[in-house]
N, C-alpha and C positions, 0 to 999 in steps of 0.2 A: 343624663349628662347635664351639665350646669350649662344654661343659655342665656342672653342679652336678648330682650326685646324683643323674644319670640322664636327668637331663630334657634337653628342649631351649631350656629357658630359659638366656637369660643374664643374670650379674649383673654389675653396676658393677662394675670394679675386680678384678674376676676374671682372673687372668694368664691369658697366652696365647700360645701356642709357634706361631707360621705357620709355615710352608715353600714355600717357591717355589725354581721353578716346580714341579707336581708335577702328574702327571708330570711327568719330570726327562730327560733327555739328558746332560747335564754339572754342572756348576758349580750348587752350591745356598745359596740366602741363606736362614738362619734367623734370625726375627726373636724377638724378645723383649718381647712386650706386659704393661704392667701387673704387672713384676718389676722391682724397683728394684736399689739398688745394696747393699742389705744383707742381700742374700742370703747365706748361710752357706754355704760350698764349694759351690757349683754343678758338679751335673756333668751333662754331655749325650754321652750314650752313645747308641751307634747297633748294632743287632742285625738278623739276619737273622729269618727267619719260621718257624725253631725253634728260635730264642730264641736263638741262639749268639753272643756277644759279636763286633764287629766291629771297633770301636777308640771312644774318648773323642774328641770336639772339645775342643779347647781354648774356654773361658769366663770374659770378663771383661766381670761383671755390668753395669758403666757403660758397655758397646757395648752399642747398643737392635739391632746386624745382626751373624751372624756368617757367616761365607762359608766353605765348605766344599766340595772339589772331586771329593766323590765318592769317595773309595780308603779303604781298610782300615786298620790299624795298621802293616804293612808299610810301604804306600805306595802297595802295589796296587789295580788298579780293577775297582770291584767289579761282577760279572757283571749283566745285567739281573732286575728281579726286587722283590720285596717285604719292604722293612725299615720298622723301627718306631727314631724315636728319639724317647730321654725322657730328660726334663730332671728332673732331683730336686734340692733343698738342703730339706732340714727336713723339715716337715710337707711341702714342695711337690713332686707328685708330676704331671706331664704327657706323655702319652705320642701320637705325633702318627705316623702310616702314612705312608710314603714308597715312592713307583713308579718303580723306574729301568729307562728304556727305551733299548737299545741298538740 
């Protein structure tokens, strides 16, 4: 669940980064909750689980789903396994675990 400051509260209006399915097999839809269209470069970077850079999704803040097939900045696909992607423009900073099972 998406939280503020630690907690497990949520607030109104607080953005929110889903992913499905997740666990994952293939093809993954990120949604975009409660981040409007004036967001300031958005970027949604996707890392392995020592941190090592994996490739950028492409983001165009007025699509509330963005579809994503899984592969690296090559093109390759990426081994089974534990990545994190996080969405940043500004202050906004979200960072959401993703389980790929092959």
């Amino acid at each position: 669940p998406d939280t503020f400051l630690g907690t497990d509260k949520r607030y109104e209006g607080m953005p929110a980064l889903l992913i499905s399915p997740n666990p994952t097999f293939g093809d993954i839809v990120i949604r975009l909750k409660g981040i409007d269209a004036d967001l300031a470069n958005p970027r949604l970077v996707v890392y392995d689980l020592a941190g090592r850079y994996i490739c950028e999704i492409p983001v165009k803040p007025y699509l509330a789903r963005i579809f994503w097939d899984g592969t690296d900045s090559t093109g390759g696909e990426l081994p089974q396994g534990l990545y994190f992607i996080r969405l940043s423009s500004g202050d906004i900073i979200i960072t959401r675990k993703l389980v790929i099972v092959r």
